[in-house]
Each structure stands twice: as structure tokens, then as C-alpha cells.
C-alpha positions in Angstrom: 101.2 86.2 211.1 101.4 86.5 207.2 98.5 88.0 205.6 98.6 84.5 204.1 98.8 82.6 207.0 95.8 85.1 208.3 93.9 83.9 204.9 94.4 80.5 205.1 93.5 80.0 209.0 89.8 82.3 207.8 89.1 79.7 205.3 90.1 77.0 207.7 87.2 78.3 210.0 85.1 78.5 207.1 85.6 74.9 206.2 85.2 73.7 209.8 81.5 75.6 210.3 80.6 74.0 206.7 81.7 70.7 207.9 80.2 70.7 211.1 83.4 70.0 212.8 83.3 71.8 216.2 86.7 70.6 217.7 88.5 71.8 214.4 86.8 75.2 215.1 87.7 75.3 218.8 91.0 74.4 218.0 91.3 77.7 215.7 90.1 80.2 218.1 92.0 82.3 220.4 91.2 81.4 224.0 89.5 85.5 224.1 87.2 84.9 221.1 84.5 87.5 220.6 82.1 87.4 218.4 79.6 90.3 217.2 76.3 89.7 215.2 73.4 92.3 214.5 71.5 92.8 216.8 67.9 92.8 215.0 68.7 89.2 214.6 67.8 86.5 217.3 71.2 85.0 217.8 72.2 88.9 218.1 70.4 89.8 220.8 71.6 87.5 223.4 73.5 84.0 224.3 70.6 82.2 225.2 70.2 81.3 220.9 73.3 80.9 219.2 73.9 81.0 215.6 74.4 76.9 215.4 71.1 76.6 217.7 69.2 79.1 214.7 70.8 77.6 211.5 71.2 74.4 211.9 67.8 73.3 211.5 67.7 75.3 208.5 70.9 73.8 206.9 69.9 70.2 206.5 72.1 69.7 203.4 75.7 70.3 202.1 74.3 72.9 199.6 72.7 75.1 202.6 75.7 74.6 204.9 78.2 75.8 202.3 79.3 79.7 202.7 81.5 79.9 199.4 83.4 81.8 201.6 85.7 84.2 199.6 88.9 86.4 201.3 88.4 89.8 199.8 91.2 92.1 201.6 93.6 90.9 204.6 96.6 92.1 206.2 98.6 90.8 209.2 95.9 91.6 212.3 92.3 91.6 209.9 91.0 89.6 207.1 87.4 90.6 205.5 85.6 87.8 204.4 82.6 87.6 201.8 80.1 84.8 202.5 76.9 83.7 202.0 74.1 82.5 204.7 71.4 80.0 203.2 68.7 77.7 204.5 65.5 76.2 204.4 62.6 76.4 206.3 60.2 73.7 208.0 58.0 74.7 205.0 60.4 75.2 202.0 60.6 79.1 201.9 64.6 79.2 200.7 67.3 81.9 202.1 70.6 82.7 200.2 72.1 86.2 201.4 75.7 87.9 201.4 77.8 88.3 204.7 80.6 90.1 204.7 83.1 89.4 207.8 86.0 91.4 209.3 88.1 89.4 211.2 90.6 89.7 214.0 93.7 87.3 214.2 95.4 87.4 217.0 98.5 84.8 217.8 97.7 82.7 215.0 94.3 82.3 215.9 90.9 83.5 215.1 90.2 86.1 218.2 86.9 88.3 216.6 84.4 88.3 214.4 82.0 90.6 213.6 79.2 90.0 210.9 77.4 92.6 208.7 74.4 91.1 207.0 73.8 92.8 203.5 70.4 92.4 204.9 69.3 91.7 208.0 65.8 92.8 207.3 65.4 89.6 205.0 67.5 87.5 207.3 65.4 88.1 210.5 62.1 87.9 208.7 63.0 84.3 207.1 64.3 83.3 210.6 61.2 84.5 212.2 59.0 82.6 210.0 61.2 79.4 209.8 61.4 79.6 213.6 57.2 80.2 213.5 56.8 76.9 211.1 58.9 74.9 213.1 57.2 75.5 216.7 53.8 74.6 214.7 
């Protein structure tokens, strides 16, 4: 594919994760998807909690669901991605933190992902609070 065509099918994931539209997702992912998250984070560590089962709770409106995903370099196999994660816990305490995204295309589709928190140390201690206010 084009490195345009490659940039247009990232955003079109983007835009199906902010709209909550899992067939349109499915439908852009190769049938070998892989994704890769860190590991200190809880949908990291295995594939009992996924990222949807962690941030959806957290993302109760349009302004915490949207990434302002933002295609910073892509060539015909990879595009890097600049994002943003945000949410709200049970309580109120407020996330808003910069992902940045490389991304494999394979066959038109969207085959891996592999996501590298600017900092995980905040993002894991915000989800292990909201995730602490919620089971209350």
C-alpha cells in the first residue's frame, strides 16, 4: 500500500476506537493482528483484561474517548502514530497522557500494534486507583 493509503487506514482505526464501533475495527484488521502493550500496565500483562475492559469505564464521554490521533512518520509497511489516552475515574481524578504507536500494515490492513506510553508510571498508578474506587 501507499504510505497514504497506510495513513488513512491508521486514522480509520483511530476513528473506529473513538467511536466505539467494534465491527468497523474488525473489519480493518488483518486476520494475524497482534497487539503489544507495556507490560507494567494491567491490560499488559495478560488477556484476561483488555484495554476496552480497562478504559471504558473511564471514558464515559466524547472528550475522554477522543485520541487526537496524529500520523507523525509512515512509509509503505509502518506508520507511527501520536495519541493521547484520557479518562476519568469513579471519583473524578482526570488522566490525559501521550501514546505514541508504530504500526504494521500488512495487505491493506492493520496487522500490529505496539504502544509506548510516555508514561506508564502515571498511567498504571491512575488505573490502579480508578480500578481501586470503582471496586469500593
Amino acid at each position: 500500500m501507499s504510505t497514504e493509503e497506510n495513513r488513512k487506514l491508521l486514522l480509520s482505526v483511530f476513528d473506529a476506537i473513538e467511536q466505539r464501533d467494534d465491527q468497523r475495527f474488525s473489519e480493518l484488521l488483518h486476520s494475524d493482528f497482534e497487539i503489544h502493550w507495556p507490560e507494567s500496565l494491567p491490560f499488559g500483562k495478560s488477556k484476561a483484561r483488555t484495554w476496552s475492559d480497562t478504559w471504558n469505564p473511564l471514558q464515559a464521554t466524547k472528550r475522554e474517548r477522543r485520541m487526537d490521533a496524529r500520523v507523525v512518520a509512515a512509509n509503505e509497511d509502518e506508520v507511527v502514530v501520536l495519541w493521547r489516552q484520557r479518562g476519568s475515574s469513579p471519583e473524578g481524578q482526570q488522566f490525559d497522557g501521550e501514546v505514541l504507536g508504530l504500526y504494521q500494515v500488512r495487505d491493506g490492513k492493520l496487522a500490529r500494534a505496539q504502544m509506548f506510553y510516555f508514561d506508564t508510571v502515571a498511567v498504571a498508578s491512575f488505573l490502579n486507583k480508578a480500578m481501586t474506587q470503582s471496586e469500593k
